[in-house]
C-alpha positions in Angstrom: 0.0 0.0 0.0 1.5 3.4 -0.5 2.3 5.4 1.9 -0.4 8.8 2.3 2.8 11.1 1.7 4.0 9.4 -1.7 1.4 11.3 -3.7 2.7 14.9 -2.5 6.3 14.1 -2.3 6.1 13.0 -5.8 3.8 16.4 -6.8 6.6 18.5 -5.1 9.5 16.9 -7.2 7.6 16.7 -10.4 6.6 20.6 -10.3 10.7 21.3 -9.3 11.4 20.0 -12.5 8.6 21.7 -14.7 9.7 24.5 -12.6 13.6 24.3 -14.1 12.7 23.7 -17.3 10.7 26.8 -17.5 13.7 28.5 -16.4 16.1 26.7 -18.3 14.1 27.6 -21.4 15.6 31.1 -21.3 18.9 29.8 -22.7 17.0 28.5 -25.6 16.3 32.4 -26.6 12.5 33.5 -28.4 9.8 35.0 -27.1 8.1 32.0 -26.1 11.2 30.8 -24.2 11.2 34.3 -22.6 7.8 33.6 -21.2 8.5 30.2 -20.0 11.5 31.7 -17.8 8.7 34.0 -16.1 6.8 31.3 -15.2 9.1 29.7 -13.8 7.9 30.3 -10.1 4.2 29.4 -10.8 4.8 25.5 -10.4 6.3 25.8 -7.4 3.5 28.5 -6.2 1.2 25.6 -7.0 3.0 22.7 -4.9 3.3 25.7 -1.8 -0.1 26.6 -2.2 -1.8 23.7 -2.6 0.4 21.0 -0.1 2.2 23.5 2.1 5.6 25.1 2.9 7.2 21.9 2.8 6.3 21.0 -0.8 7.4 24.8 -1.3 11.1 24.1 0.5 11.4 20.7 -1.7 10.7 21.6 -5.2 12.8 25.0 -5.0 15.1 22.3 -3.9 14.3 19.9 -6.6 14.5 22.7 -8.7 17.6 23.9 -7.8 19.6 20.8 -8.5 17.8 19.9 -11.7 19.7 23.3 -13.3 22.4 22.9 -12.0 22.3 19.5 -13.2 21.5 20.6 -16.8 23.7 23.6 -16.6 26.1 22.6 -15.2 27.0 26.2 -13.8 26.9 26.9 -9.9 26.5 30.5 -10.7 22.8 29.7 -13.1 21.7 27.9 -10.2 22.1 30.4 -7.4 20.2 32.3 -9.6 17.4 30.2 -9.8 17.9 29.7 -5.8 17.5 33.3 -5.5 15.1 34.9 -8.2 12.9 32.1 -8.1 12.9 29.1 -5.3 13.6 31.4 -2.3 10.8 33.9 -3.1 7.9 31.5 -3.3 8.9 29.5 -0.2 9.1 32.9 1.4 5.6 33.9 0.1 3.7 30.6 1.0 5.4 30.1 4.6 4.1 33.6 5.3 0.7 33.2 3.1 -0.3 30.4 4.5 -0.2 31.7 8.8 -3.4 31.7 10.4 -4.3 32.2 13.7 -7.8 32.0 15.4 -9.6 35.7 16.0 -11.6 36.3 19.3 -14.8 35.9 17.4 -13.9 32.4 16.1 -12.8 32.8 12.6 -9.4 32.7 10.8 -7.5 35.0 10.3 -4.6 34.5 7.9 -1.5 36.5 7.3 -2.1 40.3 5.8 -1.5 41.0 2.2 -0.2 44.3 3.4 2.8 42.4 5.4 3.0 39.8 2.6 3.7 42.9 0.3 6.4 43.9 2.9 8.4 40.8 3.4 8.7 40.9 -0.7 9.9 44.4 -0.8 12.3 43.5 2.3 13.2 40.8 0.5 14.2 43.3 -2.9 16.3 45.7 -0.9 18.4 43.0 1.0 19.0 42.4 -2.8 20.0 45.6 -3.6 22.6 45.3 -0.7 23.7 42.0 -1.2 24.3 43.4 -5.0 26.2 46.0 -3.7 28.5 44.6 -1.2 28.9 41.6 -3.6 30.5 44.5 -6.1 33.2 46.4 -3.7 36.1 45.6 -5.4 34.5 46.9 -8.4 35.6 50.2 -9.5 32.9 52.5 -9.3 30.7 50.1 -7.2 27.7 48.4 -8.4 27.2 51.2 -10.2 30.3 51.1 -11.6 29.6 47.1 -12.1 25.9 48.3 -14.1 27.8 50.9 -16.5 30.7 48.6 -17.2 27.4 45.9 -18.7 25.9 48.1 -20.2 28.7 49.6 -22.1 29.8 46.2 -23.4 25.9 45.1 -24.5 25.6 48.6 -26.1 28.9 48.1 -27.9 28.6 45.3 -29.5 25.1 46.1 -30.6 25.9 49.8 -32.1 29.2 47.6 -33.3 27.3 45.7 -35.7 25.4 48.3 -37.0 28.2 50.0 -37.3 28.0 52.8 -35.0 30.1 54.5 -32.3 28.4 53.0 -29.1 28.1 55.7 -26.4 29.8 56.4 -23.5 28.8 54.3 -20.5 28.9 57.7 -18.4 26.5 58.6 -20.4 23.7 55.5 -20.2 21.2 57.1 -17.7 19.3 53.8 -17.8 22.5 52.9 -15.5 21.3 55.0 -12.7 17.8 52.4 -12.4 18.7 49.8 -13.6 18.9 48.0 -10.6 15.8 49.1 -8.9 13.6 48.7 -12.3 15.3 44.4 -11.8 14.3 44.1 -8.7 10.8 45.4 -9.1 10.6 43.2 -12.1 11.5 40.8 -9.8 9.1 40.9 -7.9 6.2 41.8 -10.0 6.5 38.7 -11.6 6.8 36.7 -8.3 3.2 38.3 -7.2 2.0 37.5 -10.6 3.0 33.6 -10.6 1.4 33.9 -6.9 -1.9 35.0 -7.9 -1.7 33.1 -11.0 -1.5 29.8 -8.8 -4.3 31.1 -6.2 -6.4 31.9 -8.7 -6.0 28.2 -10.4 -6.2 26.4 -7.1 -9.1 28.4 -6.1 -11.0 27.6 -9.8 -10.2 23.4 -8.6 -10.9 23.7 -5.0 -7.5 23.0 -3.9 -6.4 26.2 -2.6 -5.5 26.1 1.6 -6.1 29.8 2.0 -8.7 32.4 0.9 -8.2 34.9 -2.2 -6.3 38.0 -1.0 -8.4 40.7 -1.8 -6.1 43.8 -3.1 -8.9 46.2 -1.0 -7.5 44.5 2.5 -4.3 45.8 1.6 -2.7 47.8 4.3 0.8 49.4 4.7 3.0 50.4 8.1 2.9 53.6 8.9 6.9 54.4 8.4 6.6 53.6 5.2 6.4 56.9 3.4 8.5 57.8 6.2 10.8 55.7 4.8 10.7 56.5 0.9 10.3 60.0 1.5 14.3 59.8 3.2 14.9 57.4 0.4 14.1 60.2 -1.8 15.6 63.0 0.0 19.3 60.8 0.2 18.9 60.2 -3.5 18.7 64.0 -4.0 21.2 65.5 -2.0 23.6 62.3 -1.1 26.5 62.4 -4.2 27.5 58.1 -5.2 27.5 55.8 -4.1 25.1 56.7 -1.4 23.0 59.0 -4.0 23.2 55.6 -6.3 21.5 53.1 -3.6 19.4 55.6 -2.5 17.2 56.0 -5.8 17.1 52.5 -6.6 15.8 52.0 -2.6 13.1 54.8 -3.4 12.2 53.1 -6.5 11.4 49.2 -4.5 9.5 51.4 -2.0 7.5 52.9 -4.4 6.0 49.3 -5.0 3.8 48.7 -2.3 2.2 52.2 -3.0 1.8 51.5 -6.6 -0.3 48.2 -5.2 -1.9 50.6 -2.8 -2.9 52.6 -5.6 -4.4 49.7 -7.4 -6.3 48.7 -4.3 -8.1 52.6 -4.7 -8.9 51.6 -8.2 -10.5 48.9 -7.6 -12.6 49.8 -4.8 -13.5 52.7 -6.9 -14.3 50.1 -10.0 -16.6 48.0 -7.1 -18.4 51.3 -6.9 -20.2 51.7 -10.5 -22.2 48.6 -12.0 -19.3 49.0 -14.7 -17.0 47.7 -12.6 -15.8 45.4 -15.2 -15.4 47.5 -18.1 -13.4 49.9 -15.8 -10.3 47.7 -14.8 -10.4 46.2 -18.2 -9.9 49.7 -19.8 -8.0 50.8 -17.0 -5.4 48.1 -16.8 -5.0 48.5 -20.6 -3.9 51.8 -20.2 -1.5 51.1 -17.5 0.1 48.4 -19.5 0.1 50.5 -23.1 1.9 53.6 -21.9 3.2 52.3 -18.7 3.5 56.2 -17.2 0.2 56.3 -15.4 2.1 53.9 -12.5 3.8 57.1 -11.2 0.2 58.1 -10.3 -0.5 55.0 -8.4 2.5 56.0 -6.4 0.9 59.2 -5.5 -2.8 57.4 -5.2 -1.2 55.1 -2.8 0.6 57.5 -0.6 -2.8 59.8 -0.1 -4.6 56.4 0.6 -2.3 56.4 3.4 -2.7 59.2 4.7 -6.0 59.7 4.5 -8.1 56.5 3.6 -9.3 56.8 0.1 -10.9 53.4 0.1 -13.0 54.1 3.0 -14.5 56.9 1.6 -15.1 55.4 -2.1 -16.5 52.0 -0.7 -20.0 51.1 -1.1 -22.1 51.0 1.8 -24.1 47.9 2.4 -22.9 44.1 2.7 -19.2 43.1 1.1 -18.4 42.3 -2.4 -16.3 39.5 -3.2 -13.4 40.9 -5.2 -11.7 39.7 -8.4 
């Protein structure tokens, strides 16, 4: 007879290895590929969400050691370890807390501090990047110009141009912070994705998390506003870490932001239409996330979504 825990332990290992092949697929180059590399968390969201941290801890295990098996590079591994395998088991140990409330329900972890751990998670990044790149000259600043020079040579190269001056790539300046908030974008993506498919078969250990419960500390804007401040009057490389800090912070007010939009969308009977149309024109010109920033930051201070929500019974949200 086989044993009860066969059946998961098996799950866990298979979705490690869809998991590295997803990332894997990268080195194959195409768009599709591209995608694929992306997705590469959403397995092991699936295994977390559905069986628990420890599937979580085993196939970003699994995972691990089926690229570096393939790759055969320590370095393409770690990477996976890091940008993929220890995000989700972060987000599923912490998504899947509960504790009972003095009325007798569950209560289960807060987006809100979910949302914090990630962007805790993007700054120790930042500083890990930097400290890793100290013998550098110039830093990791230093470190991003030197890249960027070489990819920008070799592709004005052959076209047959004079590439330009690394000094003179201001994509250099945010490049780091614009990673790591792609970084993590796509880890709440794969997330939701695999909520949202666990919910749709039953499977799912935890409710949805409902952008409208989201709620940020306090010392937040506390915190990005000195971000901001050091990034414009500290010279490099203080000046440097201090504008790719305030651009991770900005993430959890962008999200904030969202939440208004959404509870403003919950409002009107075209609620649909709204976000459609709404998150088309976020994604087409891509500027309009600077105003979430601000939308989150006065929802802070003085509770948007409390005054745009509907009275009467809750709404499930999307």
């Amino acid at each position: 007879m086989a044993s009860p825990l066969a059946a998961p332990l098996a799950a866990a290992i298979g979705v490690g290895v869809v998991s590295a092949f997803f990332y894997l697929a990268v080195l194959f180059g195409g768009f599709g590929a591209l995608i694929l590399g992306y997705l590469a968390p959403l397995p092991l969201f699936l295994a977390g969400l559905w069986l628990g941290s420890t599937a979580s801890l085993l196939a970003g295990a699994v995972g691990t050691v089926a690229v570096l098996a393939v790759s055969s590079s320590i370095l393409v591994s770690l990477a996976y370890l890091v940008t993929a395998a220890v995000p989700v088991i972060l987000v599923v140990r912490q998504a899947l807390l509960a504790r009972a409330a003095p009325d007798g329900s569950v209560e289960w972890y807060p987006p809100g501090r979910l949302l914090m751990a990630l962007t805790g998670m993007g700054l120790a990044g930042l500083l890990g990047a930097a400290v890793l790149t100290l013998d550098q000259p110039g830093g990791l600043e230093g470190a991003v110009r030197e890249t960027l020079g070489r990819m920008a040579d070799q592709m004005f190269s052959a076209q047959g141009h004079q590439a330009p001056d690394p000094q003179d790539i201001w994509m250099a300046e945010v490049l780091p912070g614009f990673a790591v908030i792609s970084w993590l974008v796509m880890t709440i993506v794969n997330g939701a994705l695999a909520q949202g498919v666990l919910m749709r078969f039953g499977r799912n250990r935890r409710p949805a998390m409902r952008l409208d419960e989201l709620e940020l500390p306090r010392w937040l804007a506390t915190a990005f506003l000195l971000a901001m401040v050091a990034a414009s009057l500290a010279s490099d490389p203080v000046g440097f870490l201090a504008v790719n800090a305030a651009l991770i912070l900005a993430l959890p007010f962008a999200f904030a932001g969202l939440s208004v939009v959404h509870v403003f969308a919950r409002s009107r009977s075209a609620k649909l239409p709204i976000l459609v149309g709404f998150y088309m024109f976020l994604f087409l010109f891509g500027w309009p996330i600077v105003l979430m920033v601000g939308l989150g930051m006065i929802e802070q201070w003085i509770g948007l979504r409390r005054r745009l929500r509907p009275a009467g019974p809750d709404q499930e949200d999307e």
